[in-house]
N, C-alpha and C positions, 0 to 999 in steps of 0.2 A: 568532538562529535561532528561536527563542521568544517573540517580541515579537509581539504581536498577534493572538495565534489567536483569541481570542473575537472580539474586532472582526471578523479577517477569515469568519471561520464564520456571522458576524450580518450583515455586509453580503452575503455568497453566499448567504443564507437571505429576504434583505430582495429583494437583485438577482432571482433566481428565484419571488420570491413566492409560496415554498414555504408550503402548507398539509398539515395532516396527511390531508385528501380527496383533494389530489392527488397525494401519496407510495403513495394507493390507485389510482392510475391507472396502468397499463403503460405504456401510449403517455408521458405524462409522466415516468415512471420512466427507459424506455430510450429515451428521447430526452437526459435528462441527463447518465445513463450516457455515451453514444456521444461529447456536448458534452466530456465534464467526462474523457473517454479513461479510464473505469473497466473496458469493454471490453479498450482496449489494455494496461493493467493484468494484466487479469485472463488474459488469451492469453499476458503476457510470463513471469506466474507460471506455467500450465498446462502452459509447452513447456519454460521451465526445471525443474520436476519431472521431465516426459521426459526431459527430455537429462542430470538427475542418476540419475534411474533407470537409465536406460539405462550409464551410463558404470561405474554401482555393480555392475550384474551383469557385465559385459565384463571389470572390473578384478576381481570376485570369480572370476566364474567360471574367466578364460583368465589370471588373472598372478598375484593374490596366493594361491587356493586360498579352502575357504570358511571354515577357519580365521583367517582374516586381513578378513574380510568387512567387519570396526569399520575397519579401514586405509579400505580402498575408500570407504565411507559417507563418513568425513572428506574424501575426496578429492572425490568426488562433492558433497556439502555446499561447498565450496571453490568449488568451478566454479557449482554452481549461482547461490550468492551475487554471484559477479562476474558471469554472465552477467546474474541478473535486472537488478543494479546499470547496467551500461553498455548495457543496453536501454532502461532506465528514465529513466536521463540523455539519453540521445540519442531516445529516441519517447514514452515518455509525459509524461517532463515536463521533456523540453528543456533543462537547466541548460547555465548557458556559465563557473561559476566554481565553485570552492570543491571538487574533485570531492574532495581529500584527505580533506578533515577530514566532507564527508558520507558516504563511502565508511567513513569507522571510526564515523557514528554509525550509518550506514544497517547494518555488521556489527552492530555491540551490542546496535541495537534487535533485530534479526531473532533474535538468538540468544534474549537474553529472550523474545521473544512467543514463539518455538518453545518454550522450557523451561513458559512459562505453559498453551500450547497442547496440551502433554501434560499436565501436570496437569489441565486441564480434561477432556482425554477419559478420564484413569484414575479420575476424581473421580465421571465421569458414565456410562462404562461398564456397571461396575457393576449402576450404578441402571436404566438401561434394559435393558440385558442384552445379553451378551457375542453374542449371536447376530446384531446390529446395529452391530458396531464398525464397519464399514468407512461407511457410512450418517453415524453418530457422529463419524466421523473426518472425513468428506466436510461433515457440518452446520458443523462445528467453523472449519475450515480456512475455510468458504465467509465464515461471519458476522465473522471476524476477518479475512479480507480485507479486509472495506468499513473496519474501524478500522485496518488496516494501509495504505492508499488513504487514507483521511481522516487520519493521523500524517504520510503521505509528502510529500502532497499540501502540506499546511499549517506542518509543519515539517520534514523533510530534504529536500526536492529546493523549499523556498520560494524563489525571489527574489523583489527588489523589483526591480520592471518599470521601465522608460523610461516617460513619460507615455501615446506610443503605442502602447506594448507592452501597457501595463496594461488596456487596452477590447478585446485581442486574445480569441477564443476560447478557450475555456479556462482562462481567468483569474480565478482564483476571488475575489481581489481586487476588480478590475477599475472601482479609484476609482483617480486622479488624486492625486498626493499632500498638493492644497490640498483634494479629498474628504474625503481620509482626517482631515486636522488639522479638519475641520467635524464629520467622524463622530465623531471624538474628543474632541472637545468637547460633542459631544448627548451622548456616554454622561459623561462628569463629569457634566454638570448632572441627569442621571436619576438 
């Protein structure tokens, strides 16, 4: 599951001919975006907030009481996790095997970066000031999206492609496997 991320992050940096003037470019920006389904991403995460939101007050307000609110959150957290998961598998990044074992890393990791995610807003709060949390909160979420997108992308939902699959859209790889042992062999010798 870990095998080759720099490779592959080098040859999807190599393949796009990504420069840091055109990471200043929009049109370049959201044309990679839309390529590379960071959009679709980023909608699958937006509506599962919704639909945990929604499910936390429904379950606080009309069954458990507001007493009980930390009950409902878990539940809601629950759903959200599987929905973003089997969204994610089936439209953003298409996986046809493995869904167990990425299903308990895809929980792990999300719980750590949520646990990191608050520390970073309580760390940074603070400092800019309590009158900008929700801002704070929004910056936070937004910029650990793209690291959460770029972990997902690369190592939980990665396969290794059929040769014709691998030059498909979207494939961040998108070398051939006698590529990839050529790439592999330029970076030894570097």
């Amino acid at each position: 599951m870990f095998d080759n991320i720099p490779l592959r992050l080098r040859t999807f940096w190599r393949r796009e001919e990504i420069t840091f003037k055109k990471l200043c470019s929009p049109p370049f920006v959201l044309d990679l975006l839309i390529r590379y389904k960071y959009i679709h991403f980023l909608v699958i995460g937006v509506t599962g907030l919704g639909l945990a939101l929604l499910i936390i007050f429904l379950l606080t307000e009309f069954v458990f009481g507001r007493e009980n609110y930390y009950t409902a959150y878990l539940i809601g957290l629950v759903i959200n996790l599987t929905y973003n998961f089997v969204l994610h598998t089936l439209i953003s990044f298409r996986t046809q095997r493995k869904h167990v074992s990425r299903f308990i890393v895809f929980i792990v990791y999300n719980l750590l970066m949520a646990s990191f995610q608050a520390t970073v807003v309580g760390f940074v709060t603070p400092i800019i000031g309590v009158d900008f949390y929700i801002f704070i909160i929004a910056t936070v979420v937004f910029i650990f999206s793209i690291i959460n997108y770029l972990v997902f992308k690369l190592v939980v939902f990665f396969e290794q492609y059929d040769q014709e699959d691998s030059r498909s859209e979207g494939s961040i790889s998108g070398l051939t496997e006698k590529q990839q042992t050529i790439e592999e062999g330029n970076t030894r010798a570097d």
